[in-house]
DRENKOL-102454 format. One record per atom (N, C-alpha, C): x, y, z; atom name; residue in one letter; residue number from 1. Coordinates in Angstrom, 3 decimals, padded with zeros to 6 digits. Atoms other than C-alpha are relative to their C-alpha. Example, Ala and Ser with C-alpha at 12.3 -4.5 7.8 and 13.67 -1.06 7.14 Angstrom:
# DRENKOL-102454
+----------+----------+----------+------+-----+-----+
|        u |        v |        w | atom | res |   n |
+----------+----------+----------+------+-----+-----+
|  000.890 | -001.190 |  000.000 |    N |   A |   1 |
|  012.300 | -004.500 |  007.800 |   CA |   A |   1 |
|  000.900 |  001.200 |  000.000 |    C |   A |   1 |
| -000.820 | -001.190 | -000.060 |    N |   S |   2 |
|  013.670 | -001.060 |  007.140 |   CA |   S |   2 |
| -000.770 |  001.090 |  000.730 |    C |   S |   2 |
+----------+----------+----------+------+-----+-----+
//
This chain:
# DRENKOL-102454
+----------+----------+----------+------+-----+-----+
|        u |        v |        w | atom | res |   n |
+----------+----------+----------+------+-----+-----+
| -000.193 |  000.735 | -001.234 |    N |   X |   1 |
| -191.058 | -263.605 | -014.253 |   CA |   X |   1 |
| -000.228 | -001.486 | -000.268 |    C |   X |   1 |
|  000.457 |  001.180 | -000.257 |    N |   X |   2 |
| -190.980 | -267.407 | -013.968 |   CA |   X |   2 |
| -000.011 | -000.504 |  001.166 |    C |   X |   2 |
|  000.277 |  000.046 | -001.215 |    N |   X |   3 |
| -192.508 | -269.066 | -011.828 |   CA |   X |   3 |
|  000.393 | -002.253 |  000.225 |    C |   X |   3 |
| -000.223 |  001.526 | -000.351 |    N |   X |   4 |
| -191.224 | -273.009 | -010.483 |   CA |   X |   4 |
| -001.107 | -000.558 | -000.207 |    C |   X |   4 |
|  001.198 |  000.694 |  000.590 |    N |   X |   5 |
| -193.251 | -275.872 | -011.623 |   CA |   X |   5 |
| -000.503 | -000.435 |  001.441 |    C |   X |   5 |
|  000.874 |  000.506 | -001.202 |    N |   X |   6 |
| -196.091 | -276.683 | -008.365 |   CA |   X |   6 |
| -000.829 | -001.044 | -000.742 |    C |   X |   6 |
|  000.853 |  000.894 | -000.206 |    N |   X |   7 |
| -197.961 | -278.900 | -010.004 |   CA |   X |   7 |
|  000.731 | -001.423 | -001.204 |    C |   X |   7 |
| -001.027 |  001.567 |  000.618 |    N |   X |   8 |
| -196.721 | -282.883 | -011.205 |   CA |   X |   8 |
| -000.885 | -000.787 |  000.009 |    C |   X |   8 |
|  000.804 |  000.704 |  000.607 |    N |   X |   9 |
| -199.037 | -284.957 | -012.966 |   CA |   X |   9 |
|  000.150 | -001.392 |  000.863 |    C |   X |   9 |
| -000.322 |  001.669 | -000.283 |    N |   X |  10 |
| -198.738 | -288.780 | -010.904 |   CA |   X |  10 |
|  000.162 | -000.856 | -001.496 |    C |   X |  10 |
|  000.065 |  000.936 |  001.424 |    N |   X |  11 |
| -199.066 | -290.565 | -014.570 |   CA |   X |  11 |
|  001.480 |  000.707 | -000.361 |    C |   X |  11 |
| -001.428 | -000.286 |  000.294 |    N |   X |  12 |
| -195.827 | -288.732 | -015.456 |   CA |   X |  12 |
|  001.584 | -001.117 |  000.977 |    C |   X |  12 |
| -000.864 |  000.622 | -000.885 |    N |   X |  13 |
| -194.048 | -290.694 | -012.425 |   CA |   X |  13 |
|  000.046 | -001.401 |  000.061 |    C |   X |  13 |
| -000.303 |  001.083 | -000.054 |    N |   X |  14 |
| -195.232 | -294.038 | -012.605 |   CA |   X |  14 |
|  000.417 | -000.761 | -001.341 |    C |   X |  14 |
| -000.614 |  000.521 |  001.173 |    N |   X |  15 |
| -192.844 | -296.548 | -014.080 |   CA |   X |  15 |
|  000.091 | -001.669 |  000.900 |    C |   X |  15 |
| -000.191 |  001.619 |  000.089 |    N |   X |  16 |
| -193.818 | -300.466 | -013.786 |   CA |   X |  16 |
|  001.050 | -000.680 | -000.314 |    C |   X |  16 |
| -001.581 |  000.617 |  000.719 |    N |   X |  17 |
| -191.040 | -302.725 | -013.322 |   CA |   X |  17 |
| -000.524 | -001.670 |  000.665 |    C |   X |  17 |
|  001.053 |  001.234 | -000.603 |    N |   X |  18 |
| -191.638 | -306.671 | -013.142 |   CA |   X |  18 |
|  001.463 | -000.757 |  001.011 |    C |   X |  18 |
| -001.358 |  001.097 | -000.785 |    N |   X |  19 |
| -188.320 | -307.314 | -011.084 |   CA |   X |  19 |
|  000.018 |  001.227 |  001.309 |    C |   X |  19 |
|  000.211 | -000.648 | -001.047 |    N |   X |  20 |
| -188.506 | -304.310 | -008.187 |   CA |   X |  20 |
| -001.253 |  001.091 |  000.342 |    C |   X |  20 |
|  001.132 | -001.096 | -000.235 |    N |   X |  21 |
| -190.942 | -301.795 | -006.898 |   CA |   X |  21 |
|  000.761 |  000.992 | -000.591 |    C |   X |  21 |
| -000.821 | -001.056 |  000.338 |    N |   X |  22 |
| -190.099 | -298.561 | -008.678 |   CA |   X |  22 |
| -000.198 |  000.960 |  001.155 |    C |   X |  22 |
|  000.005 | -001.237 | -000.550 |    N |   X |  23 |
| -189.310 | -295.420 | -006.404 |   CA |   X |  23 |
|  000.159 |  001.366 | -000.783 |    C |   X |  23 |
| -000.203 | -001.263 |  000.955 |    N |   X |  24 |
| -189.864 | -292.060 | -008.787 |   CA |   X |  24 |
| -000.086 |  000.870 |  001.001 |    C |   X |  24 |
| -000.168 | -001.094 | -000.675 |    N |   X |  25 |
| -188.824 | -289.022 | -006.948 |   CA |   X |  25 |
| -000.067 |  001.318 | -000.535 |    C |   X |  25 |
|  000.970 | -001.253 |  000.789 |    N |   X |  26 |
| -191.098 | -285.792 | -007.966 |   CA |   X |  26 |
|  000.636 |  001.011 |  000.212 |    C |   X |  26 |
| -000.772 | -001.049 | -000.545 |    N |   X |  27 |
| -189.272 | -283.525 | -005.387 |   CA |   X |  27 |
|  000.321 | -000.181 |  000.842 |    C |   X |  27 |
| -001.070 | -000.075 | -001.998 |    N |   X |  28 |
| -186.806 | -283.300 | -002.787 |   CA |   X |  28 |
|  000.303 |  001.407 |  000.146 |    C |   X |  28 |
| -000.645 | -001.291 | -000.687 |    N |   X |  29 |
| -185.918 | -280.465 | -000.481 |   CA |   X |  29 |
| -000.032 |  000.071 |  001.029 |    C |   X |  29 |
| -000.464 |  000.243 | -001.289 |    N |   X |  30 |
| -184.820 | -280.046 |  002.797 |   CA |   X |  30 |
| -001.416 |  000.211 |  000.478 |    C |   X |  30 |
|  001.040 |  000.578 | -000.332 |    N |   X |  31 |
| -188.480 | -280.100 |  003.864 |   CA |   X |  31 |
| -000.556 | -000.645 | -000.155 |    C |   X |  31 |
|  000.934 |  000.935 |  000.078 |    N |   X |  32 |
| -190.019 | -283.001 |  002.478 |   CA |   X |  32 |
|  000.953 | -000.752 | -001.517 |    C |   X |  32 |
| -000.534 |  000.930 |  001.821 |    N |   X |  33 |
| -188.952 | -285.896 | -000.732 |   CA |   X |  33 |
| -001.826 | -000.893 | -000.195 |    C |   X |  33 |
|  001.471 |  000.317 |  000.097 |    N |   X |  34 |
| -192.226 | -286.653 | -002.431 |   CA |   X |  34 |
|  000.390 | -001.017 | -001.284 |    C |   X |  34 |
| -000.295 |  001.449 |  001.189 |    N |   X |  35 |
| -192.048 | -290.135 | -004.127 |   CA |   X |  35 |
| -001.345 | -000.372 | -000.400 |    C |   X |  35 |
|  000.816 |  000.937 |  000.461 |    N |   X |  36 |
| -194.343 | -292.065 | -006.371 |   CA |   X |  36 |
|  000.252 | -001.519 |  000.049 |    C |   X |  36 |
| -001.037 |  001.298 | -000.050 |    N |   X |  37 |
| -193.938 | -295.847 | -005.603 |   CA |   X |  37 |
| -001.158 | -001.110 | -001.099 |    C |   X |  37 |
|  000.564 |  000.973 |  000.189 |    N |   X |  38 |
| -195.323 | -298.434 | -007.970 |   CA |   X |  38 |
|  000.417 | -001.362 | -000.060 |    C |   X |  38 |
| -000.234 |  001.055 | -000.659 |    N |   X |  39 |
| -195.331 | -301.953 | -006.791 |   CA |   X |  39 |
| -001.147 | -000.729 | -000.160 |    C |   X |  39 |
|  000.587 |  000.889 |  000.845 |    N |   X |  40 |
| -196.507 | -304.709 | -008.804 |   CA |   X |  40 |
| -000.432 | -001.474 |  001.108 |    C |   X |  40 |
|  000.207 |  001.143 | -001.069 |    N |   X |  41 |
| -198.523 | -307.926 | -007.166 |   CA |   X |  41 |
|  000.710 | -000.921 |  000.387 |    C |   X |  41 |
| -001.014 |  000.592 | -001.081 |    N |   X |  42 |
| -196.639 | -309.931 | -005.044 |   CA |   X |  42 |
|  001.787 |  000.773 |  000.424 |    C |   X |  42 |
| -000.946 | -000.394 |  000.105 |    N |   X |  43 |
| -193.895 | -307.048 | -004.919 |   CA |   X |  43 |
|  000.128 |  000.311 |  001.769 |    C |   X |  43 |
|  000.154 | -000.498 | -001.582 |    N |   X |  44 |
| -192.911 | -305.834 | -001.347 |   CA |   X |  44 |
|  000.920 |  001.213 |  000.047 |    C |   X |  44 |
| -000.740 | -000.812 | -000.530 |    N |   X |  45 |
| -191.227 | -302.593 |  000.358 |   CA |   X |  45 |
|  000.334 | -000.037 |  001.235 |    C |   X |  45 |
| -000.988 |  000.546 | -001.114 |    N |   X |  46 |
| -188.881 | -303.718 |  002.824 |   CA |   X |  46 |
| -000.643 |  000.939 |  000.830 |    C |   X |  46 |
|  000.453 | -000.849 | -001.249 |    N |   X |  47 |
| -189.969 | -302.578 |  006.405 |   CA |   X |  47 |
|  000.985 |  000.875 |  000.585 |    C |   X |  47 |
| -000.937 | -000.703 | -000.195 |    N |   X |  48 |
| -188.065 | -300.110 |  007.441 |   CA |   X |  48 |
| -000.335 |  001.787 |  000.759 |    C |   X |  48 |
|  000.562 | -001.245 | -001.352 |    N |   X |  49 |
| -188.260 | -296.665 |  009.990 |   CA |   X |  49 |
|  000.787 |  001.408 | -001.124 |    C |   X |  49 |
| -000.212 | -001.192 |  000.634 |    N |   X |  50 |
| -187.737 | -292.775 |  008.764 |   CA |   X |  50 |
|  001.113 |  000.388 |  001.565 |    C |   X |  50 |
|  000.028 |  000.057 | -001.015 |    N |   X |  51 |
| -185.829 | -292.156 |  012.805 |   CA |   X |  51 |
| -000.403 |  001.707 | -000.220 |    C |   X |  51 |
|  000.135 | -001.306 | -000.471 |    N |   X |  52 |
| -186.065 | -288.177 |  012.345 |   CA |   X |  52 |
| -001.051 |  000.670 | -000.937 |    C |   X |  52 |
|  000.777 | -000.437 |  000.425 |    N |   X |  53 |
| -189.259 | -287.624 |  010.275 |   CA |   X |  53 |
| -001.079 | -001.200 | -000.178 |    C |   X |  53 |
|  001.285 |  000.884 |  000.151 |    N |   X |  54 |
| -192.810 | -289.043 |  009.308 |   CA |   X |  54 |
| -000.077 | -000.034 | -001.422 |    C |   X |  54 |
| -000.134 |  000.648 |  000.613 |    N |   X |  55 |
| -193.617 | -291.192 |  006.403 |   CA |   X |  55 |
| -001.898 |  000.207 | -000.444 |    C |   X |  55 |
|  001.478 |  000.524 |  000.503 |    N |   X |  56 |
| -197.287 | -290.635 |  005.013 |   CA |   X |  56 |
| -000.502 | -000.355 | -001.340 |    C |   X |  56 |
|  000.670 |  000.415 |  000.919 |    N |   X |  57 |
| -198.921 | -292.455 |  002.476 |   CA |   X |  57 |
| -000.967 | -000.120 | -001.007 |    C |   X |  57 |
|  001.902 | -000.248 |  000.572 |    N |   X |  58 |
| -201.707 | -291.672 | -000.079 |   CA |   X |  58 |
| -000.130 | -001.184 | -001.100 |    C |   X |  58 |
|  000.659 |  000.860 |  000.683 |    N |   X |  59 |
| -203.060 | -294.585 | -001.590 |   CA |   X |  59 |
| -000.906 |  000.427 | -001.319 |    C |   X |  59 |
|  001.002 |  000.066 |  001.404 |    N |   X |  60 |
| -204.347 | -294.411 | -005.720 |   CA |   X |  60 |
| -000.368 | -000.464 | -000.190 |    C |   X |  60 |
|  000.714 |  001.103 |  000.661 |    N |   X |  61 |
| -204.886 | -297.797 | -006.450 |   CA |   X |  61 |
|  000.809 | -000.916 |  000.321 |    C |   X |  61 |
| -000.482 |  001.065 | -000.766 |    N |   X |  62 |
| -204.394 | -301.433 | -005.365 |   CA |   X |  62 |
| -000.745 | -000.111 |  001.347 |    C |   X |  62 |
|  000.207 |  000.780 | -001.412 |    N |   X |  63 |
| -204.167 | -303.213 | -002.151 |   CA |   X |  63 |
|  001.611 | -000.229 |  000.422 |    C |   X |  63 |
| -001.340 |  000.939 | -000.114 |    N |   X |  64 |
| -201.268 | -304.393 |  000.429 |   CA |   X |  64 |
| -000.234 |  000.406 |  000.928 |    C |   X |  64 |
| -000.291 |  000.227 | -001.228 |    N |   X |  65 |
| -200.597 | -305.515 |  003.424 |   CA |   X |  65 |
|  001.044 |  000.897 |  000.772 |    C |   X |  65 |
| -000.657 | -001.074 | -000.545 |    N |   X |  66 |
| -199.340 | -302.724 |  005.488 |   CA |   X |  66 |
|  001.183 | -000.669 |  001.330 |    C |   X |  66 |
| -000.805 |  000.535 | -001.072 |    N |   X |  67 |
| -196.050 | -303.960 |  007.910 |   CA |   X |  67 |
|  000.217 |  001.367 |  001.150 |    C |   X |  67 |
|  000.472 | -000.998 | -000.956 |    N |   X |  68 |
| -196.814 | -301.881 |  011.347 |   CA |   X |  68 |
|  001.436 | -000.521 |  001.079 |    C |   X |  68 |
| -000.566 |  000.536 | -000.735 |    N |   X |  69 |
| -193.798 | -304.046 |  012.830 |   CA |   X |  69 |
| -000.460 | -000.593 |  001.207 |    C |   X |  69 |
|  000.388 |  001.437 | -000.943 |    N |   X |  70 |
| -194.107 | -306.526 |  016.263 |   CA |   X |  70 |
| -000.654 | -001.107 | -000.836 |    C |   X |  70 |
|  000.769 |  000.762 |  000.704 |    N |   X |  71 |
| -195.361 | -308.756 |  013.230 |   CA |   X |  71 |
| -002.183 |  000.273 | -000.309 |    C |   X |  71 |
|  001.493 | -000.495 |  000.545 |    N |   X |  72 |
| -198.876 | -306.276 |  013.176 |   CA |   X |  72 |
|  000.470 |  000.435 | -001.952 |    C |   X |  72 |
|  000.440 | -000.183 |  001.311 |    N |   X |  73 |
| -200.053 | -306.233 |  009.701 |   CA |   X |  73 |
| -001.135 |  000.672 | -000.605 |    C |   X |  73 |
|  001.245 | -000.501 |  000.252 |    N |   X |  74 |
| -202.967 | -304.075 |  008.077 |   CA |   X |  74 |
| -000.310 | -000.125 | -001.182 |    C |   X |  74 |
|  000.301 | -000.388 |  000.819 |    N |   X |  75 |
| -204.838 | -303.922 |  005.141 |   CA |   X |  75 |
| -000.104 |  001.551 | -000.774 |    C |   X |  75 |
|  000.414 | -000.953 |  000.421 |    N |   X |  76 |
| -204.548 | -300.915 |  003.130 |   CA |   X |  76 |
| -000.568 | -000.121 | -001.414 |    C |   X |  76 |
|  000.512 | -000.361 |  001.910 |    N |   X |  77 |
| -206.292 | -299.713 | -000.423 |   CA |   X |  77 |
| -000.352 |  001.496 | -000.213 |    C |   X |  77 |
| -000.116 | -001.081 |  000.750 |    N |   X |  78 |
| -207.038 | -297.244 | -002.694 |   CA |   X |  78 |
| -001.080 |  000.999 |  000.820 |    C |   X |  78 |
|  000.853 | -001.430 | -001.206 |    N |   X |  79 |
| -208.138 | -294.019 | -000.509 |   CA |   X |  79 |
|  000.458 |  000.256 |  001.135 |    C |   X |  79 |
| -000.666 | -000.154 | -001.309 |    N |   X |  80 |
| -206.395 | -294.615 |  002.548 |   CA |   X |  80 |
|  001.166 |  000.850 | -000.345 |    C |   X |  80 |
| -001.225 | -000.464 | -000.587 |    N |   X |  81 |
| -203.884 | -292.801 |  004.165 |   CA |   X |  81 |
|  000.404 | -000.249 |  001.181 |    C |   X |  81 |
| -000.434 |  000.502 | -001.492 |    N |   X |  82 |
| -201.344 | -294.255 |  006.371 |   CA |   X |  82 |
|  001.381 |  000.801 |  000.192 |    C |   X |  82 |
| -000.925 | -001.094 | -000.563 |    N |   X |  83 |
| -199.148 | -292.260 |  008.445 |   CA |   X |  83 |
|  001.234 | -000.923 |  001.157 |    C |   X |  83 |
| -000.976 |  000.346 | -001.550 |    N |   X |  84 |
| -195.844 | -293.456 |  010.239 |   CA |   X |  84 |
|  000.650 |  000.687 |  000.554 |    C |   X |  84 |
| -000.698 | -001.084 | -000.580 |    N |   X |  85 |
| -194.109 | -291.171 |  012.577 |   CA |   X |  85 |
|  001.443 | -000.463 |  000.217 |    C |   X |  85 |
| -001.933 |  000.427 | -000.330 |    N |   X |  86 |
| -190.276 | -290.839 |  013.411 |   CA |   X |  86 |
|  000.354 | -001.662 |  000.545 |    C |   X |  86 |
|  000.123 |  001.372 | -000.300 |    N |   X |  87 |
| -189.304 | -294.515 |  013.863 |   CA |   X |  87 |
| -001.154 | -001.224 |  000.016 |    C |   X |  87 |
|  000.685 |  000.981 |  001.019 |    N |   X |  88 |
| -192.333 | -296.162 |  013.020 |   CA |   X |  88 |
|  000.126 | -001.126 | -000.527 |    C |   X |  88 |
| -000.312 |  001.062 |  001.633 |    N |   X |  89 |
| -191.910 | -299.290 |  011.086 |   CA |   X |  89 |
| -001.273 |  000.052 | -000.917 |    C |   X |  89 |
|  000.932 | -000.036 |  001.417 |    N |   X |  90 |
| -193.582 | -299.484 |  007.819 |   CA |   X |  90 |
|  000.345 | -000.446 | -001.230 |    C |   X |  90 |
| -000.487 |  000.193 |  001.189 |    N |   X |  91 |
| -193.202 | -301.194 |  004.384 |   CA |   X |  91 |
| -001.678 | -000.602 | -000.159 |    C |   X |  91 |
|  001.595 |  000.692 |  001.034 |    N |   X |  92 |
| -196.114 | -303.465 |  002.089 |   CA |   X |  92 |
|  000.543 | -000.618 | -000.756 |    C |   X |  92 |
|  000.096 |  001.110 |  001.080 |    N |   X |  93 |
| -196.523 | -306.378 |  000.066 |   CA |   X |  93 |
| -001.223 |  000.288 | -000.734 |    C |   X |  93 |
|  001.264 |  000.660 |  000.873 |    N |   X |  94 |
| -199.205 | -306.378 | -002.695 |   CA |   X |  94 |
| -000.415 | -000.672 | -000.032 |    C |   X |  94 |
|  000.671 |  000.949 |  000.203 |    N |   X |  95 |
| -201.689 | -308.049 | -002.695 |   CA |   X |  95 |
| -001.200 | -000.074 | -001.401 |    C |   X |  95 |
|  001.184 |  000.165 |  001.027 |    N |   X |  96 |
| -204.564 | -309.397 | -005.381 |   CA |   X |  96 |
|  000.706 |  000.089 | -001.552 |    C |   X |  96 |
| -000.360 |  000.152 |  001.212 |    N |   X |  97 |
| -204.028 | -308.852 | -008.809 |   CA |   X |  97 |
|  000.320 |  001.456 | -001.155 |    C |   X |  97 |
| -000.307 | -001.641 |  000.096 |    N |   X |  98 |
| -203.673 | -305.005 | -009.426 |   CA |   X |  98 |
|  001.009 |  001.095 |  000.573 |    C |   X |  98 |
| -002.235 | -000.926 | -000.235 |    N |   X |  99 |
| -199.875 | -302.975 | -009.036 |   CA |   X |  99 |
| -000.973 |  000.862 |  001.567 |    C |   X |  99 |
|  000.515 | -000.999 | -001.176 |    N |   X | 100 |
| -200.414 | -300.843 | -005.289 |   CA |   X | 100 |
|  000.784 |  001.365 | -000.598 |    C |   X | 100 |
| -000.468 | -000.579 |  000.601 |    N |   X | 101 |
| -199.802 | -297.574 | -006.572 |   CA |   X | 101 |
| -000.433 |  001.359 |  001.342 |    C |   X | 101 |
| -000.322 | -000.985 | -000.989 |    N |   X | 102 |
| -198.938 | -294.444 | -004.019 |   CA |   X | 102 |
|  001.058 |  001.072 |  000.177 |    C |   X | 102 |
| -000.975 | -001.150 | -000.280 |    N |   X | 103 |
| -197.710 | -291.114 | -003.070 |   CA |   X | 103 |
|  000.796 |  000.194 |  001.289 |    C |   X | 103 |
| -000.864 | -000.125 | -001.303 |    N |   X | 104 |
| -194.947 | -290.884 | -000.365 |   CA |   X | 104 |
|  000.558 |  001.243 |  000.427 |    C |   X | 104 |
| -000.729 | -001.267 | -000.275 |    N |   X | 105 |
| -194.033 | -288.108 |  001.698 |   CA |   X | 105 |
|  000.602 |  000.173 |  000.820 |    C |   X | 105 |
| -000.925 |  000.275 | -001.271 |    N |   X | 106 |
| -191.274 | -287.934 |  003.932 |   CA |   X | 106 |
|  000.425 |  001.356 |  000.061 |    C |   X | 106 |
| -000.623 | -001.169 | -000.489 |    N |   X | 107 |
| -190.641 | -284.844 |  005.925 |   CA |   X | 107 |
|  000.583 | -000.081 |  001.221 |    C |   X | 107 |
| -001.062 | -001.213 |  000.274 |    N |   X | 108 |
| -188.288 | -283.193 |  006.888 |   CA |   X | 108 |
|  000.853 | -001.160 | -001.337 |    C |   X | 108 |
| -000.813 |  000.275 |  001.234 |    N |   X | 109 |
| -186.270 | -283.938 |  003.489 |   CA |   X | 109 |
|  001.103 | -001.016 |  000.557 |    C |   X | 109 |
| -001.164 |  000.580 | -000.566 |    N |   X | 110 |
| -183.592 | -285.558 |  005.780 |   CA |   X | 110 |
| -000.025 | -000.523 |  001.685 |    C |   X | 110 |
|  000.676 |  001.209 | -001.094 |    N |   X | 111 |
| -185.635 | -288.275 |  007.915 |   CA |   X | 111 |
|  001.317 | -000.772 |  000.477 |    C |   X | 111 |
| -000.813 |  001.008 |  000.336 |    N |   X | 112 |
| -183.113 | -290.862 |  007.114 |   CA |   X | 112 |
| -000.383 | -001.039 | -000.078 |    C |   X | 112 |
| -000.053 |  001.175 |  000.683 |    N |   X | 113 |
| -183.409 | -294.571 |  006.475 |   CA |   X | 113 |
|  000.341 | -001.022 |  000.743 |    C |   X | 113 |
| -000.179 |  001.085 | -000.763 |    N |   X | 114 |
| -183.202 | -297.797 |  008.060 |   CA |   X | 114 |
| -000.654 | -001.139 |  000.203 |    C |   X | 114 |
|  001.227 |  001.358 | -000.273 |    N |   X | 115 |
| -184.634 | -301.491 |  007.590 |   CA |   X | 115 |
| -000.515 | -000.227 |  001.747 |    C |   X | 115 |
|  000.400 |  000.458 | -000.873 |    N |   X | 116 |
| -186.522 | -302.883 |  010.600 |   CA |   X | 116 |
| -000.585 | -001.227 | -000.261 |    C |   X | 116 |
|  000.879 |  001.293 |  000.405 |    N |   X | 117 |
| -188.453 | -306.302 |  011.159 |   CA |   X | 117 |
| -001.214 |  000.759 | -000.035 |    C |   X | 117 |
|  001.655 | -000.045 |  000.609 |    N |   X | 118 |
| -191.969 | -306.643 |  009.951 |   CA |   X | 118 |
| -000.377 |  000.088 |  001.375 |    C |   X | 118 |
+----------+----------+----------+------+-----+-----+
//
């Protein structure tokens, strides 16, 4: 019998880049796409809404300014988890001197996509 791989190392996924944030994608399936994002200091992830699913965040390491849209802004870091629901806005800039490094999980597999303002 084999059995599908459940478990995915994060160090396997991240890939530093000094010109965009990388997006590594671990698994997709019509319930959920589970990304690794690393995003180097002063990098940003455009603000932008999921309209038919939620967007949560697990923080490894770093810092960045969380975009909540109406121009609210938050601090996040390493331990948090931030959660945006269907439409939502949400993206981040890095801050300090250490890459923001995080697990993304967007469910249902087929949220969809869409910039918004900060």
């Amino acid at each position: 019998m084999v059995s599908e791989t459940r478990l995915f190392p994060v160090a396997d996924f991240i890939q530093p880049s000094e010109d965009l944030p990388i997006r590594s994608v671990v698994l997709e399936t019509p319930e959920s796409v589970i990304v690794v994002w690393y995003v180097n200091p002063g990098q940003e992830i455009a603000a932008h809404v999921h309209p038919y699913g939620q967007d949560t965040w697990t923080i490894l390491s770093g810092t960045a300014d969380y975009f909540q849209g109406n121009g609210i802004v938050s601090r996040i870091k390493t331990n948090d988890i931030a959660v945006a629901k269907p439409n939502q806005v949400h993206g981040a800039r890095t801050v300090g001197n250490s890459p923001f490094i995080f697990v993304s999980v967007v469910a249902p597999g087929g949220a969809g996509y869409a910039l918004a303002d900060k």
